[in-house]
N, C-alpha and C positions, 0 to 999 in steps of 0.2 A: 676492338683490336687496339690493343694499347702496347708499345715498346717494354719488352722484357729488361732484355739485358743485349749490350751493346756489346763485343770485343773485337777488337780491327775490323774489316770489313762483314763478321757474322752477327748476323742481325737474328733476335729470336721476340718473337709476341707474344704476348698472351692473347688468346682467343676463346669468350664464353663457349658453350657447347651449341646454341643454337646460333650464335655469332659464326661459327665456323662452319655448321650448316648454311647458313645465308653466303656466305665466302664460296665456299666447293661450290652451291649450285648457281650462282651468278657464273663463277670462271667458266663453267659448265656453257654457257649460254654462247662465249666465246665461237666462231666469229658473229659477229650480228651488224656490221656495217656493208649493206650489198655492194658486189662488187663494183657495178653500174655508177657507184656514189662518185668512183676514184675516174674522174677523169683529164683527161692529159689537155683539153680548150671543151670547155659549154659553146662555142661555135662555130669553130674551123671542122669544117668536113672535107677532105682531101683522102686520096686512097692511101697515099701516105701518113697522115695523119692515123687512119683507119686502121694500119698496120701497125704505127707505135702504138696505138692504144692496144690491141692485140698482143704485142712484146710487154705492155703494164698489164694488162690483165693476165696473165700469163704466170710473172714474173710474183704478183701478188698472190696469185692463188698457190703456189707454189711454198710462199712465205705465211701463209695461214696455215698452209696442211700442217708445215714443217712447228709450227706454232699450237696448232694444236694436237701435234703428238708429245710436245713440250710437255704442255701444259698436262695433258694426262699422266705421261711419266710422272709429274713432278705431284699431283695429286695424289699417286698409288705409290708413291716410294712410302719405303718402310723408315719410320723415324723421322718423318717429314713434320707429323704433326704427332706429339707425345701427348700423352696425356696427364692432368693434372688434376686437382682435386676442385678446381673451376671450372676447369674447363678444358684448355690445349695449348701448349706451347707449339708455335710455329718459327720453324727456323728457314732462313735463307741469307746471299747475301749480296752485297750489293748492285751488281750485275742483273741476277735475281730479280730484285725489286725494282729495276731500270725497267725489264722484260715487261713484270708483270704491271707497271704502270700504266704500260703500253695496251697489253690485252685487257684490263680495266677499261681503259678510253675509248677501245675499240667500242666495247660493251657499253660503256656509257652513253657514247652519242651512236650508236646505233639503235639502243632503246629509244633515244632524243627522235631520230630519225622516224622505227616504225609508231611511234606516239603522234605522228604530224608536226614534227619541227615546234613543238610548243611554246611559245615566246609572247607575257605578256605587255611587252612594249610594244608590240606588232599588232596587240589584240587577240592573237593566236593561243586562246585558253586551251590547259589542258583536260580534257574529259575522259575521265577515268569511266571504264566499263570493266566489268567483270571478264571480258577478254583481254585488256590491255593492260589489268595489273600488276601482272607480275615483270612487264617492264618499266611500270612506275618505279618497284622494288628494288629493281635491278639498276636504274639510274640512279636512284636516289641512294644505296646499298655503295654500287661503285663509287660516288661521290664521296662517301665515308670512309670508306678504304683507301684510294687516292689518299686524301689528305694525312689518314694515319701514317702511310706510308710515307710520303712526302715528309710529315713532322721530323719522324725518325733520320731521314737523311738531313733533315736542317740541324739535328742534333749533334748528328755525326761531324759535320760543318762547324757548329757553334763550338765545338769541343778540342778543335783544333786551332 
């Protein structure tokens, strides 16, 4: 994914053809960080307490549904992704990519998550098995993206 063409806030990419295959089916994987993750105190248990967290989880799942009927929309729209003689232009815009930052990150450390928290300053190597990698893929995949993305709004930034 490399920045096409810039104009006010419409942002357009290029994307190879299996480049955009990897794209569609990571957003696809959207949400991937359990709910369980988001908690309002790791030690206060009060019925109270019991109950806000009930109002965030709540509140959350609500803001995923709503997020991944986004995101399918925005997958299936017509003219979303055009096509080219490389591959695809992908247009959106700034907003857009604020969004999809967000559902990347999701995706990213929720892969990070179901992998065991993988961190080799802790010692905590990653072991890849033929079950778990296609969220090596997907971490590793989001992390690419993220930053294309990101480049693009530094430009937008730098240009002004």
């Amino acid at each position: 994914m490399h920045l096409f063409k810039l104009k006010g806030d419409n942002y357009t990419f290029g994307l190879g053809k299996r480049e955009k295959r990897l794209f569609t089916e990571i957003l696809r994987l959207y949400p991937l960080i359990p709910p369980a993750h988001h908690r309002l105190s790791r030690s206060a248990s009060s019925t109270a307490m019991e109950s806000h967290q009930r109002l965030l989880d709540e509140a959350l799942a609500e803001q995923r549904a709503e997020s991944k009927s986004l995101l399918e929309t925005m997958l299936a729209e017509d003219g979303r992704f055009t096509p080219t003689d490389s591959g695809f232009q992908f247009s959106v815009n700034r907003s857009q990519i604020e969004w999809l930052l967000q559902v990347l990150n999701d995706i990213r450390v929720g892969s990070w998550l179901i992998l065991g928290e993988p961190d080799e300053n802790k010692g905590k190597l990653l072991r890849v098995t033929p079950d778990n990698t296609h969220y090596v893929i997907a971490m590793e995949g989001c992390s690419h993206f993220q930053c294309e993305l990101l480049r693009a709004l530094e430009e937008k930034e730098e240009s002004h």
